[in-house]
Structures are given as structure tokens and as C-alpha cells.
C-alpha positions, -999 to 999 in steps of 0.1 A, spaced: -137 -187 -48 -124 -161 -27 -90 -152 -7 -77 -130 22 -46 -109 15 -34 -95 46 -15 -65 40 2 -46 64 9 -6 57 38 1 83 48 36 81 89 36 83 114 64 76 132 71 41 163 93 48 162 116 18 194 132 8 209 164 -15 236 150 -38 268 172 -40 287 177 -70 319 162 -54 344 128 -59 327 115 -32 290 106 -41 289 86 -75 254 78 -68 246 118 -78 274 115 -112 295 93 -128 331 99 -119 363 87 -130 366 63 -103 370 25 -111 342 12 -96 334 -23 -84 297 -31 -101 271 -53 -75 236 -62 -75 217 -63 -52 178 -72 -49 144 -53 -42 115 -70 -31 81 -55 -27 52 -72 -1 28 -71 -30 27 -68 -70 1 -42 -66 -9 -6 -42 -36 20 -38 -27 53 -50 -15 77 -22 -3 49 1 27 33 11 44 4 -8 62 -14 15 96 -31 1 132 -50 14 166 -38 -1 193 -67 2 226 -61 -9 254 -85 -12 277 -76 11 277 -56 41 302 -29 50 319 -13 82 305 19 76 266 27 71 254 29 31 228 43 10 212 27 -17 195 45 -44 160 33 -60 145 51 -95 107 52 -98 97 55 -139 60 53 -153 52 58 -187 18 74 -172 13 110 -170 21 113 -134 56 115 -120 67 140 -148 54 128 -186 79 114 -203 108 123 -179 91 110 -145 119 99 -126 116 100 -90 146 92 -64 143 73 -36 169 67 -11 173 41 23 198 40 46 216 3 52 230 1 91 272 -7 96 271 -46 95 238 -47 80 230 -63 45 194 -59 45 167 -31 52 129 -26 50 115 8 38 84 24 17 74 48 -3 38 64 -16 24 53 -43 16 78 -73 -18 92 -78 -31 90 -113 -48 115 -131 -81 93 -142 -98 66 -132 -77 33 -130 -98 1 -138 -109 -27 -116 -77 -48 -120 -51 -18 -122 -31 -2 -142 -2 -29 -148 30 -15 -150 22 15 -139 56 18 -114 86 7 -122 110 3 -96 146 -7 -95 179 -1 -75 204 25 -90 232 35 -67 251 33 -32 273 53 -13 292 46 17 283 71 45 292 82 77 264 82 108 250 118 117 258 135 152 231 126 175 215 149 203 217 138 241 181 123 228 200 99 200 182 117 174 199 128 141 213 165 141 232 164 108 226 141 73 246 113 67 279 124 49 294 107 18 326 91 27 334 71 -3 319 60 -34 338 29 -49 307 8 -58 278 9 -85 246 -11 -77 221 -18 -99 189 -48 -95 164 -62 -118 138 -37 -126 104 -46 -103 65 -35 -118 39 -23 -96 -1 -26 -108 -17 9 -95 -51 1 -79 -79 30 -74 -77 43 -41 -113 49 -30 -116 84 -9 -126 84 21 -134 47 26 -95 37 28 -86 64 55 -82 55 89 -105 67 113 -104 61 153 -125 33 167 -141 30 130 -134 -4 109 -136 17 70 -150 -4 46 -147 -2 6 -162 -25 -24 -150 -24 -52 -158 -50 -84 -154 -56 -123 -176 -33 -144 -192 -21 -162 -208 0 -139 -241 20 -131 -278 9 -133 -286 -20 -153 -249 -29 -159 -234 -49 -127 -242 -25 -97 -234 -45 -64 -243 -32 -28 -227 -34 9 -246 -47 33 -233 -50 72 -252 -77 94 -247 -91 130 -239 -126 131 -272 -138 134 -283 -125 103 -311 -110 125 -304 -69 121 -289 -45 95 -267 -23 112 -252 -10 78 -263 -6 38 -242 8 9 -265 12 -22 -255 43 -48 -257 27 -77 -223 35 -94 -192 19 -91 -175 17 -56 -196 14 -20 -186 21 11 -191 25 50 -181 36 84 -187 11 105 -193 22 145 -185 62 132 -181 77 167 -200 113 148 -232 90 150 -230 57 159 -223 33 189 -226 -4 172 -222 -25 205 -193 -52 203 -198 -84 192 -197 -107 158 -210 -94 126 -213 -102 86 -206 -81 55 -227 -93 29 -222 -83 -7 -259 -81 -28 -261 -78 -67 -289 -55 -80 -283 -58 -116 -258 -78 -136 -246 -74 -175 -244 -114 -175 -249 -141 -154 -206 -147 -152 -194 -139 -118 -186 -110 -108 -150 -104 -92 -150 -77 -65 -121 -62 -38 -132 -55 -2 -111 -35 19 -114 -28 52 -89 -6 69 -88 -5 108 -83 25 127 -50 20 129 -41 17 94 -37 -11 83 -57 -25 57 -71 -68 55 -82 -72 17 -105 -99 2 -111 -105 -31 -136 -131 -42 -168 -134 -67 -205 -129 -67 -227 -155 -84 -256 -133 -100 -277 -165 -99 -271 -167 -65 -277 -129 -58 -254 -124 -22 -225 -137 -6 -212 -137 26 -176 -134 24 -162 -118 57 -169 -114 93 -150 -94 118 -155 -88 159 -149 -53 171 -144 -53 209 -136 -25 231 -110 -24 261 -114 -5 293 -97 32 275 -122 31 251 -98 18 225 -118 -1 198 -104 -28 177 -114 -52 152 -105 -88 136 -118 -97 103 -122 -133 91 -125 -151 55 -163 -169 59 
């Protein structure tokens, strides 16, 4: 069985902001304010992110206000990672006047070690923590921001339910973007190395009548730059990633994670299994085509 999980990495701006020790900012301090307590809710596109890239989430809150707000989110791990033991990282997103919703990211922690082929569940947890009311920044001729936000008032707490997110390894260089290349990454459950379950990346046209592409190391991870401009010129057209065992531990399946990230970015994900019995599979296909600028793209397909 396999699946496509599309996942979009949109890069979007956190506002991040120095708390002052004044009556005006309870997100930095508890003062001796009465507050009004709300919760609001924070939802993430998916349960699970790369190391070193963006995790893309939506802040609702349950009421909107006349005046813009920020809303703070905490970051914990119990890894070694953020800061051991005291790894707290802030956060903060700015709502719009009016609004009672907003989309934002952040990057995922790195990890010191190796994470396995399912993740490190739990690894992130994330939750909201605060908000402040705020007035908008003076703007240049251009509309762009010339000052932070200012505090204005602080008469609320906000907290949500607590959200886990399951660190995935982040396989270097084979999820960067690169122009006009289609970046292409296996991954699968191990063990791993000769004479455990050692798979292999193969890249076919459509026909199944040329290799344009092989990945075969021999320890865990492959990967390829398909159409690398240094050295390549792979004509447009339809082709097939095909995913080869060499040597299995067992004759169970063998779950693996493709990942192809497009030069601009974003990143199509497919995860599936190989029957050693059977030996291959053919799980995706994509089309690259090229415009008049010389501006290459490509659209993947679950086969």
C-alpha cells in the first residue's frame, strides 16, 4: 500500500519581539492585573517535520479585537536540543485588527544523533502561552514596518492544548532546493547496511527503456539530483522512480519515505512498502517540462 502526502513548506514571517519589564506586556510577567483567561487553538499541517525546516501551523483565537495582537507559542523537548532540561524556546505571531485567525511557521530543531526511520515521537512540544494587545508599527512611504509593534494593553491570558511533533531525519543535501533540479531522497525501515535491508533509487523514463539515474551506497538513505544543471540536461518528458531491494533482513515489507523537493521548495512525500519477494516497485512518476525562460518545473504522481 502506499500514499501521497502533499506538503507544502511556505516560508511566512514570525514578528519576533523583546519583552519589556512594564504593566503593559503580561505575556513577558505576571502582573497584578485581573486578567480574563481564553483559549485559543493551534493546529499544525502535519504531526511530523524534517529537522532544519519549517513547520507550518494556524493560531485561532476566540475572539477578535480592534487593535492588532500577539499570541505567544512555547517550544519544550525533553531532547538535548533546545537547551537540556530548560529548552524553552518562544515564538511569537502577530494576529491583524479584526482578525481571529493567522498562519505562521517555525524551524524545526536539529537533533544531535541520528533519529530513526519513524521519528522521534514527541520530540516538540508546542502550545500557546500568552497575548498582548498591540499597536501597528509606523510604516515607510513603501508600507513597510519602521518600528516593532508596541504593547498597549495586556488584560488577557491565553493558553491551548499542548500539540506533539515527531522529528524526522533531515537527509543533507537531498532535501535542499536546487534550481531546475527535482531533489530526490529514500529513506526506509532498518536495519541498515549490507546484508541487512539495503534498498536502491533507480530513475527511469516512462518507457522503462533507459536509466537516466541510480542511487546504490549501500547504507541507509539514497539520493539524487535529477536534471543537475552542473552536469546534466535530462530532456522533458515522463519518467519513473523505481525503488530496488538488494538485500533484506526478512521477507516482511519494507516501509520506506521518498521525498522529492522541487526547486522551489516545496517538498511531495510518498510513503509506501517494498515486497522483498517481489524485489522493485514503482511507486511515483513525475513530468518535468521547461517553459520558454528556461524555468524548469515538475509534477509528481502516485503510480
Amino acid at each position: 500500500m502506499k500514499k501521497l502526502i502533499y506538503i507544502t513548506f511556505s516560508i511566512l514571517t514570525i514578528g519576533l519581539f523583546s519583552c519589556s519589564e512594564d504593566d503593559s506586556y503580561s505575556i513577558a510577567y505576571v502582573d497584578t492585573e485581573v486578567k480574563t483567561p481564553l483559549t485559543g487553538t493551534l493546529t499544525f499541517a502535519t504531526s511530523s517535520a524534517f529537522g532544519n525546516t519549517n513547520v507550518d501551523y494556524t493560531i485561532n483565537i476566540p475572539q477578535s479585537f480592534e487593535v492588532a495582537s500577539v499570541v505567544e507559542l512555547t517550544l519544550t523537548s525533553t531532547y538535548e536540543v533546545l537547551k537540556v532540561n530548560t529548552n524553552i524556546e518562544k515564538v511569537y505571531d502577530t494576529i491583524p485588527a479584526g482578525a481571529t485567525t493567522k498562519m505562521g511557521s517555525f524551524v524545526m530543531p536539529s537533533f544531535d544523533a541520528e533519529a530513526p526511520f519513524y521519528g522521534l515521537s514527541s520530540f516538540l512540544t508546542v502550545e500557546i502561552s500568552g497575548i498582548a494587545l498591540v499597536q501597528p508599527p509606523k510604516e515607510d512611504e513603501d508600507g513597510k514596518p519602521i518600528e516593532p509593534y508596541v504593547p498597549v494593553d495586556d488584560p488577557y491570558t491565553m493558553t491551548s492544548e499542548a500539540t506533539d511533533v515527531t522529528l524526522l531525519e533531515y537527509h543533507d543535501p537531498y532535501m535542499a532546493p536546487n534550481p531546475k533540479t527535482l531533489m530526490i531522497s529514500l529513506d526506509w525501515e532498518g536495519p541498515y547496511g549490507g546484508g541487512e535491508n539495503d534498498i536502491d533509487l533507480y530513475v527511469l523514463d516512462a518507457a522503462f527503456t533507459t536509466l537516466y539515474e541510480s542511487s546504490e551506497s549501500g547504507s541507509r538513505f539514497e539520493g539524487d539530483f535529477f536534471n543537475n544543471p552542473a552536469n546534466e540536461n535530462h530532456p522533458d518528458g515522463d519518467y519513473v522512480i523505481e525503488i530496488g531491494v538488494w538485500t533484506a533482513v526478512s521477507d516482511a515489507p519494507i516501509a520506506y519515505r521518498l521525498v522529492l523537493t522541487h526547486p522551489d521548495g516545496t517538498r511531495d512525500i510518498f510513503e509506501g512498502t517494498v515486497d522483498p519477494a517481489v524485489g522493485y516497485v514503482d511507486p511515483v512518476g513525475f513530468t518535468k517540462t521547461t517553459d520558454g525562460s528556461g524555468n524548469v518545473t515538475y509534477v509528481t504522481t502516485a503510480l
